[in-house]
C-alpha positions as CSV (number, residue, x, y, z in Angstrom):
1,X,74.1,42.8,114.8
2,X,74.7,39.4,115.2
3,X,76.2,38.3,119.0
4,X,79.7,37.4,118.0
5,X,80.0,40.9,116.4
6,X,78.5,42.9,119.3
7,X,81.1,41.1,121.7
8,X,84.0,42.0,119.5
9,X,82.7,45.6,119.4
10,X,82.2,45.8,123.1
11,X,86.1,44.4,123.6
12,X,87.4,47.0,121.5
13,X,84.8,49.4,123.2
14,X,86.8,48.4,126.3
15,X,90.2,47.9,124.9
16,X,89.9,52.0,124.0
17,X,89.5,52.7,127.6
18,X,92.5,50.7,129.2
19,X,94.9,52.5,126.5
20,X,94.0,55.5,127.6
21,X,96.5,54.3,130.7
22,X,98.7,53.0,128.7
23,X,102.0,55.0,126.9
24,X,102.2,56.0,124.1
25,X,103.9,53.8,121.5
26,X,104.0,51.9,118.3
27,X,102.1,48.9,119.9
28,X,98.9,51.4,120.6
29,X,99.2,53.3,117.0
30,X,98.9,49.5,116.0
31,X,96.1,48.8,118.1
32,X,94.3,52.5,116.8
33,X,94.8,51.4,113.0
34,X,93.3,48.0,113.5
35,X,90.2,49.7,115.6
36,X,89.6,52.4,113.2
37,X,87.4,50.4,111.0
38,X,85.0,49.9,114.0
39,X,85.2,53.3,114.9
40,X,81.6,54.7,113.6
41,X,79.7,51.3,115.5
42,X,81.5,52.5,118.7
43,X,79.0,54.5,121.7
44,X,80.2,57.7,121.7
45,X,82.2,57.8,125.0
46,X,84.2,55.1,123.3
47,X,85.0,57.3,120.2
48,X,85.9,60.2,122.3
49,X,88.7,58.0,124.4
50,X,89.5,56.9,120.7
51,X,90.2,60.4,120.1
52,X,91.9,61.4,123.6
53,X,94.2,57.8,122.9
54,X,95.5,59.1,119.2
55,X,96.1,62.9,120.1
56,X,98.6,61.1,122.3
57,X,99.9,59.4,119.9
58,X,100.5,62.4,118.0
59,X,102.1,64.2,120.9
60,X,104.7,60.8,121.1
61,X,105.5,61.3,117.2
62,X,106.0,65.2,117.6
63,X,108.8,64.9,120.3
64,X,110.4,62.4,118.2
65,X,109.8,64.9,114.9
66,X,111.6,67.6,117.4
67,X,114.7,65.5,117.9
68,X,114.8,64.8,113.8
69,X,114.6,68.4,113.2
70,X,117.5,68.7,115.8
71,X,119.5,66.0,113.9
72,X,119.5,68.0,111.1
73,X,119.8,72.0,112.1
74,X,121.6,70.8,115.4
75,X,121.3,72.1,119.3
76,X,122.9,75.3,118.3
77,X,122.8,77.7,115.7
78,X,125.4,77.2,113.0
79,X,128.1,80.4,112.5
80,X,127.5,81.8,109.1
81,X,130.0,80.9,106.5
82,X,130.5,84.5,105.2
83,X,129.9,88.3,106.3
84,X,126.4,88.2,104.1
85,X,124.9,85.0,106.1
86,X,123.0,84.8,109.1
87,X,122.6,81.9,111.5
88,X,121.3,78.7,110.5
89,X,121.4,80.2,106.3
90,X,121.8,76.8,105.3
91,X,119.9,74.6,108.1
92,X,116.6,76.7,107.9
93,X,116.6,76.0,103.9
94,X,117.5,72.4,104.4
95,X,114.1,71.8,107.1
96,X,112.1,74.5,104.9
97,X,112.4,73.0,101.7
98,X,112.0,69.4,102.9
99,X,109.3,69.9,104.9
100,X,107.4,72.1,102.4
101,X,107.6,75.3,104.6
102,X,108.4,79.0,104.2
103,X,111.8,79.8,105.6
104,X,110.5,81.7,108.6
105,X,108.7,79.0,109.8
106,X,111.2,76.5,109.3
107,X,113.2,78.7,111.4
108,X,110.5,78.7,113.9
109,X,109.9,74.5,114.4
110,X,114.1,74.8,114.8
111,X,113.4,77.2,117.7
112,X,111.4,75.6,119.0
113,X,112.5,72.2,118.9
114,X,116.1,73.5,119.9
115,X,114.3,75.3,123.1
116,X,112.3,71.7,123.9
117,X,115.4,68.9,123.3
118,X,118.0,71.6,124.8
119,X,116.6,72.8,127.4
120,X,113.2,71.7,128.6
121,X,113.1,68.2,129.3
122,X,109.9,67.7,131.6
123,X,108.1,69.3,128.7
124,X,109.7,66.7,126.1
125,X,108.6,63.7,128.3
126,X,105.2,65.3,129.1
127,X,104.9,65.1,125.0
128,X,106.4,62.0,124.6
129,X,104.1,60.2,127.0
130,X,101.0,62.0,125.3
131,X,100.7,64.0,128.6
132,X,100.5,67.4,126.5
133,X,99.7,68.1,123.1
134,X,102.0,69.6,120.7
135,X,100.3,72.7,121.1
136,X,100.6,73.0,124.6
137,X,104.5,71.7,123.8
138,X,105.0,75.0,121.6
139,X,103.5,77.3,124.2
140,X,105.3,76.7,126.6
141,X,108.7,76.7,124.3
142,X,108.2,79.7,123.1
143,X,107.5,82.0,126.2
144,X,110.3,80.1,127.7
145,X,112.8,80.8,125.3
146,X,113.0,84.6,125.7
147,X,114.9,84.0,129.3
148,X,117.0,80.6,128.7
149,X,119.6,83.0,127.9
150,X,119.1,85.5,130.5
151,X,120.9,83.3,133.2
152,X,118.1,82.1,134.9
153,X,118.7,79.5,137.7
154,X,117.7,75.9,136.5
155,X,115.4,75.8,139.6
156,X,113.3,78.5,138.1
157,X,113.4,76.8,135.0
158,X,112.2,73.4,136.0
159,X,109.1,75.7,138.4
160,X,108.1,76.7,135.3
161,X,107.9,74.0,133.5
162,X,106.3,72.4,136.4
163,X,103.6,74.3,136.5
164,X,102.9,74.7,132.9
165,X,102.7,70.7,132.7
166,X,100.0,71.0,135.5
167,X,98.3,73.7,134.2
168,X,98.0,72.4,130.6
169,X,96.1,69.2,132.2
170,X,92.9,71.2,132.0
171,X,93.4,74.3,130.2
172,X,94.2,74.9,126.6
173,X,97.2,76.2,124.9
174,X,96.1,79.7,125.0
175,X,95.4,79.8,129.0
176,X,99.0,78.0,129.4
177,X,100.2,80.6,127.7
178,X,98.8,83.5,129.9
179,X,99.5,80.7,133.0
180,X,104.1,80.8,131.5
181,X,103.7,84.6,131.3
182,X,102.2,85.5,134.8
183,X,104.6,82.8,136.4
184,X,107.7,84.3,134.4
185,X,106.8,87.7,136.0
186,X,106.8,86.6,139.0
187,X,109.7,83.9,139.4
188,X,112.0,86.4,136.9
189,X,110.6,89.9,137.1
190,X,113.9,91.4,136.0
191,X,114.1,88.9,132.5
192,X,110.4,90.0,132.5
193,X,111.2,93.9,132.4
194,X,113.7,93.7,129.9
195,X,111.6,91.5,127.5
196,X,108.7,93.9,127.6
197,X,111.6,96.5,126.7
198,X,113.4,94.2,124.2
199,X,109.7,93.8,122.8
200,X,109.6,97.0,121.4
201,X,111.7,96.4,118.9
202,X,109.9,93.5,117.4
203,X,107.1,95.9,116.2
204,X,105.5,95.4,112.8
205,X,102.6,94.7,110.7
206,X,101.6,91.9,109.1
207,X,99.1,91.0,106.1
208,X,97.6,87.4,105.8
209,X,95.2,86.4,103.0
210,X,91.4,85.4,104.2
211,X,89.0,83.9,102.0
212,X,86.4,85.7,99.9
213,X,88.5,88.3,98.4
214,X,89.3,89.5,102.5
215,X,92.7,89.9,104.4
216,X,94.0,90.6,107.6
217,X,96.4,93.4,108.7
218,X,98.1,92.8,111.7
219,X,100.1,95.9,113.6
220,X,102.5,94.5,116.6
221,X,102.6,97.6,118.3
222,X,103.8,99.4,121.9
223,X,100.3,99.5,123.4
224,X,100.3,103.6,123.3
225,X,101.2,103.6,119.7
226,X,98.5,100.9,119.2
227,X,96.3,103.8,121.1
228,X,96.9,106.0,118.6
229,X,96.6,104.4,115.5
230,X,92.8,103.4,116.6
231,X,92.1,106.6,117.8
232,X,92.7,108.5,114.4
233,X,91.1,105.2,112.6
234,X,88.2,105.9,115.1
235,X,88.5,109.7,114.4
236,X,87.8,109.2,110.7
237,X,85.3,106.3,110.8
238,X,83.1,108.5,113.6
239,X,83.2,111.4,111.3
240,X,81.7,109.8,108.2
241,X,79.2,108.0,110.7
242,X,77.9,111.0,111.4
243,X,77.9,112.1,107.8
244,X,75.9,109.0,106.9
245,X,73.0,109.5,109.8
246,X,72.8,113.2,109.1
247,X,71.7,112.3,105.7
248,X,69.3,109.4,106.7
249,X,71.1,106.6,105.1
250,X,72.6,105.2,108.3
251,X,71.7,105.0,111.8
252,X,72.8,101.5,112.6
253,X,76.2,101.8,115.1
254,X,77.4,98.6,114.2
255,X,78.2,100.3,110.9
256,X,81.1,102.0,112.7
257,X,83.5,99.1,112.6
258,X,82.7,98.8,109.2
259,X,83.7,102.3,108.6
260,X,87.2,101.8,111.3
261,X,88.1,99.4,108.4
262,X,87.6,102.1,105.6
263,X,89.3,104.7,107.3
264,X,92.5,102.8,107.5
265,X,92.5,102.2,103.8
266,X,91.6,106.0,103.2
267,X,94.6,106.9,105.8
268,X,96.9,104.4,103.7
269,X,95.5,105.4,100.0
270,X,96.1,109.3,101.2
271,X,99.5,108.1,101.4
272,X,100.2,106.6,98.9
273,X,98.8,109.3,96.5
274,X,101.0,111.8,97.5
275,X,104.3,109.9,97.8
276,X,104.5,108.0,93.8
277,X,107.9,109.1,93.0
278,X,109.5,107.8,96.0
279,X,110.6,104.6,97.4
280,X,110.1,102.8,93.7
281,X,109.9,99.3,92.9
282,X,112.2,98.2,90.3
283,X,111.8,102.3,89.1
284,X,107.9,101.8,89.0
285,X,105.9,103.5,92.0
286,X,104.2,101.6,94.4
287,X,100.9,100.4,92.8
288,X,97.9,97.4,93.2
289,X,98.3,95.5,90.8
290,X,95.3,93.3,89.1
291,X,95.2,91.0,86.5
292,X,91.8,89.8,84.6
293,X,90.8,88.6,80.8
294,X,90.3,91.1,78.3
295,X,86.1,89.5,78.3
296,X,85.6,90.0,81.9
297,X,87.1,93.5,81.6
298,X,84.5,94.4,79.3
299,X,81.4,92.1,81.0
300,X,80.7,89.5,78.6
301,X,82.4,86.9,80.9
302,X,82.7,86.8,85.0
303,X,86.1,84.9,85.5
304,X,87.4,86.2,89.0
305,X,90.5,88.6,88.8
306,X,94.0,88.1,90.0
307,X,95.1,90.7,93.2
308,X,98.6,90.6,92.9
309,X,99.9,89.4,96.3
310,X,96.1,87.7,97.4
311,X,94.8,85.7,94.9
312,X,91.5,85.6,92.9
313,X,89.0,88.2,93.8
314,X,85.3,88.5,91.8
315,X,85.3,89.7,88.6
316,X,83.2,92.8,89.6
317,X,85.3,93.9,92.4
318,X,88.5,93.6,89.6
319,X,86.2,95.7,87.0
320,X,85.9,98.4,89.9
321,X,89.6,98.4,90.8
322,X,90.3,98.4,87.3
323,X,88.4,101.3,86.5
324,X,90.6,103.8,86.9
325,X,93.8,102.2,86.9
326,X,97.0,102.4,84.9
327,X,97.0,100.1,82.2
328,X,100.2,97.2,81.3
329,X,99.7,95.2,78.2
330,X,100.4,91.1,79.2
331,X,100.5,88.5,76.7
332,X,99.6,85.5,77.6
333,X,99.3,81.8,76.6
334,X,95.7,80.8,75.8
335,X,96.7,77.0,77.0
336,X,98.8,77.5,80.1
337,X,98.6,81.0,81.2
338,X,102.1,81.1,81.2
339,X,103.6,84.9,80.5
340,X,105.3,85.0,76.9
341,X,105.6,88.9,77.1
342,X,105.2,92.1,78.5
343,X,104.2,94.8,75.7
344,X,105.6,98.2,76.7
345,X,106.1,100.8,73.5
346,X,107.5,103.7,75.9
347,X,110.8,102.7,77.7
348,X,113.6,101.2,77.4
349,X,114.5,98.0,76.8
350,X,116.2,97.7,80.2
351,X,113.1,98.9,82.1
352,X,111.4,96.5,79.9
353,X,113.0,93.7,80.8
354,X,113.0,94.4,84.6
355,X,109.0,95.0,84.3
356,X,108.6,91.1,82.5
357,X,110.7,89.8,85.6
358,X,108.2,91.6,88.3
359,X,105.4,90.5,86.0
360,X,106.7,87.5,85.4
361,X,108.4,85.9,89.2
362,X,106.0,87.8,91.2
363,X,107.9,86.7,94.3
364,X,111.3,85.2,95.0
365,X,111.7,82.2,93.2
366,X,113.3,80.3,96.2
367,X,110.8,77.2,96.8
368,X,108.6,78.4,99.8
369,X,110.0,82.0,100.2
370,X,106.8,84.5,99.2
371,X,109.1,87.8,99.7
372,X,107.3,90.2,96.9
373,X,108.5,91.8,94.1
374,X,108.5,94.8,94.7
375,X,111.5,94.0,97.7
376,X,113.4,91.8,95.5
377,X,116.9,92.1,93.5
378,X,117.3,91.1,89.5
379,X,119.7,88.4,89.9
380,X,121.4,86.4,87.0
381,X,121.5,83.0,87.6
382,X,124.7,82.7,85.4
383,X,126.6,85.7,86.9
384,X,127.1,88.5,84.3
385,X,131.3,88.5,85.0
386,X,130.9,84.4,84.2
387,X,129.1,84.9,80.7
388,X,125.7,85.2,82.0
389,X,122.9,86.8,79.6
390,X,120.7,89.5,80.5
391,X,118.2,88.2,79.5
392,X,114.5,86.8,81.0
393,X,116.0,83.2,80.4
394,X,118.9,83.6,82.7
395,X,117.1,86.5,85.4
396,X,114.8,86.3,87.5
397,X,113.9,87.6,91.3
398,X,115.5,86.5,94.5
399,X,115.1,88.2,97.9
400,X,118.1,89.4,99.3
401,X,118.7,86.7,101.4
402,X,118.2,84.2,99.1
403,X,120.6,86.1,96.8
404,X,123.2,86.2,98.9
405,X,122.9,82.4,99.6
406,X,123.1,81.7,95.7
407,X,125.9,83.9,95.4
408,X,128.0,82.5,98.3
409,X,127.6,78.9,96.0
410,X,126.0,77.1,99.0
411,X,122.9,76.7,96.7
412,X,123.0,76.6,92.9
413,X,120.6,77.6,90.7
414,X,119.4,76.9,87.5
415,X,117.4,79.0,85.3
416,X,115.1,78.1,82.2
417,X,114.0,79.8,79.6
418,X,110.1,79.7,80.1
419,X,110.7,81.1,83.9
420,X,110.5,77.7,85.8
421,X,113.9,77.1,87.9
422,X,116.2,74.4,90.1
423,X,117.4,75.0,92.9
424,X,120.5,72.1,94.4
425,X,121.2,72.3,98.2
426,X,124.4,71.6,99.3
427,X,123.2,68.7,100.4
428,X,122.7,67.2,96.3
429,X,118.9,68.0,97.0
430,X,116.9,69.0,94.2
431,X,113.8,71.0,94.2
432,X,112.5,72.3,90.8
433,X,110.4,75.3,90.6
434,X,107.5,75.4,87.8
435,X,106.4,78.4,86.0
436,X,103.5,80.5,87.4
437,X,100.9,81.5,85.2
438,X,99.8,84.7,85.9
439,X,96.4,83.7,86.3
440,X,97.5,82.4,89.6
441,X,98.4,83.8,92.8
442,X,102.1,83.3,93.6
């Protein structure tokens, strides 16, 4: 390296460290741009202030992203226009569909940016200044949010945040957490109690797909419930254990959390193999659904399967689900994979058609929304009493919120005949919605 160069690589080798003093800004983004092309010939204390410098400049971007998501949802929620609408209907759509996001978590950045612009203030300059990451940022929003309204004094308010700021210094987002709750329990104990009450009603249970043909269930439950479920899992898992060992063909123990996980899916199957004629969908029980070629089915090719709600799965985990399954005829194009029909020689035509829609839609056809089938209305887009066809050109499925938004006329949509659909805000903003082959997880 010639000595000119090695000069200009120790001055930006130096520059890195005096911006690490410096706010954040759109001079130092400048500065970060021009350096990155010298970034790899840096020592390696210089490319880790590089890296400490732009996080900060993230943080300065994100509290300026929270006060553009404000601009357009505003500081409070909006009063729904009609008896069928919640709060921010039309604001969650508008920051959902521009920013690519399912509605929940659009509702979620609004939240949370409504909870940092309205009413934490040493947190939004901390994020501005690149003091705290965004992470920290939406840590400390959201445990802070549950008492805003819960007339806390100010004072108590600004402690907290006071201490979260210091604490998120050296710890990460997960230990500020833990570091808001324990100092919310003891500067607020009452607001404290009645969240861990209010709590209760927020239980559920989640799924969320996982690579390699895995997914995780998550139960939000009161801790004694949560003690029960995993003592009956534990129950059944320590009961084939012993089954397995007794016969020779196990006496490893970490095979037991192998066998907790089987035991909630026997528990679940049990289930659902006593209750099919109950709690339909669309007047079809409750089923898993798979979709694979007719020469995978049979062996003489491996293309992975389709689990209807996951995505692909190996072709000889589908042949085994498939095995004794219920068969549906689909018809397919060879080019596109697009659904052309849904062969069915023992119903009627209306059960026909609503079985092409669920085959067809999968989930709501809302951009972003991935409420299932199974949970969703038939919907003309063109409203029967207005002309509308039943037909699969003109129906499709819509979760009930959704529904209710195209019905109120806040949203319009627009329905074509090879399933694809547009969707106009009441903004004037389009967003068109393509046809899913069924080859493809929705």
């Amino acid at each position: 390296m010639k000595a000119d160069a090695k000069s200009s690589l120790a001055d930006h080798e130096y520059r890195v460290g005096e911006l690490l003093s410096i706010s954040a800004g759109i001079g130092v983004l400048i500065e970060l741009h021009d350096m990155k092309y010298h970034l790899l010939s840096m020592t390696s204390s210089a490319r880790i202030d590089y890296l400490k410098v732009l996080q900060r400049q993230a943080s300065w971007i994100n509290a300026w992203e929270q006060e553009a998501i404000i601009a357009v949802a505003g500081l409070e929620p909006s009063n729904p226009d009609d008896f069928f609408q919640g709060p921010d209907s039309m604001e969650r759509e508008d920051v959902a569909t521009a920013l690519r996001l399912a509605p929940q978590t659009a509702q979620n950045r609004i939240d949370i940016a409504r909870t940092l612009v309205g009413h934490l203030p040493h947190v939004c300059s901390a994020l501005a200044t690149g003091e705290i990451s965004a992470a920290h940022a939406t840590t400390i929003a959201r445990e802070v949010a549950d008492i805003i309204d819960k007339n806390v004094p100010i004072a108590t308010i600004r402690k907290i945040e006071e201490v979260a700021i210091t604490h998120a210094e050296f710890h990460t987002p997960s230990q500020v957490t833990n570091k808001v709750r324990s100092t919310i329990a003891k500067l607020a104990p009452e607001e404290f109690h009645a969240e861990v009450e209010r709590a209760c009603e927020d239980r559920r249970v989640e799924i969320y797909p996982e690579k390699y043909g895995m997914a995780t269930v998550v139960a939000m439950l009161p801790a004694a419930d949560a003690q029960t479920v995993m003592l009956a899992i534990d129950k059944l898992a320590r009961i084939s254990l012993g089954a397995e060992i007794a016969d020779g063909s196990s006496d490893q123990r970490s095979r037991l959390e192998q066998l907790r996980a089987d035991a909630l899916t026997q528990l679940a199957a049990s289930y659902l193999a006593t209750s099919h004629d109950v709690a339909l969908n669309h007047r079809r029980p409750v089923t898993v659904n798979v979709t694979l070629d007719l020469d995978t089915l049979l062996g003489i090719n491996e293309n992975p399967g389709i689990l209807s709600g996951y995505g692909s799965i190996p072709a000889s985990v589908a042949r085994e689900l498939a095995a004794d399954g219920k068969w549906r005829r689909f018809i397919t194009d060879p080019i596109t994979g697009n659904l052309l029909d849904y062969g069915r020689r023992t119903y009627e035509p209306p059960q026909a058609l609503a079985d092409f829609l669920s085959a067809r839609d999968r989930t709501c056809r809302f951009p972003g929304c991935r409420q299932p089938s199974r949970t969703a209305d038939i919907d003309h887009a063109i409203p029967w009493e207005s002309g509308g066809e039943t037909s699969a050109a003109n129906m499709g499925l819509l979760c009930r919120r959704h529904h209710r938004m195209k019905t109120s006329g806040e949203w319009r949509l627009d329905s074509f005949p090879d399933g694809s659909c547009r969707w106009t805000s009441p903004s004037g903003k389009i967003f068109d919605v393509p046809v899913r082959p069924i080859n493809e997880v929705a």
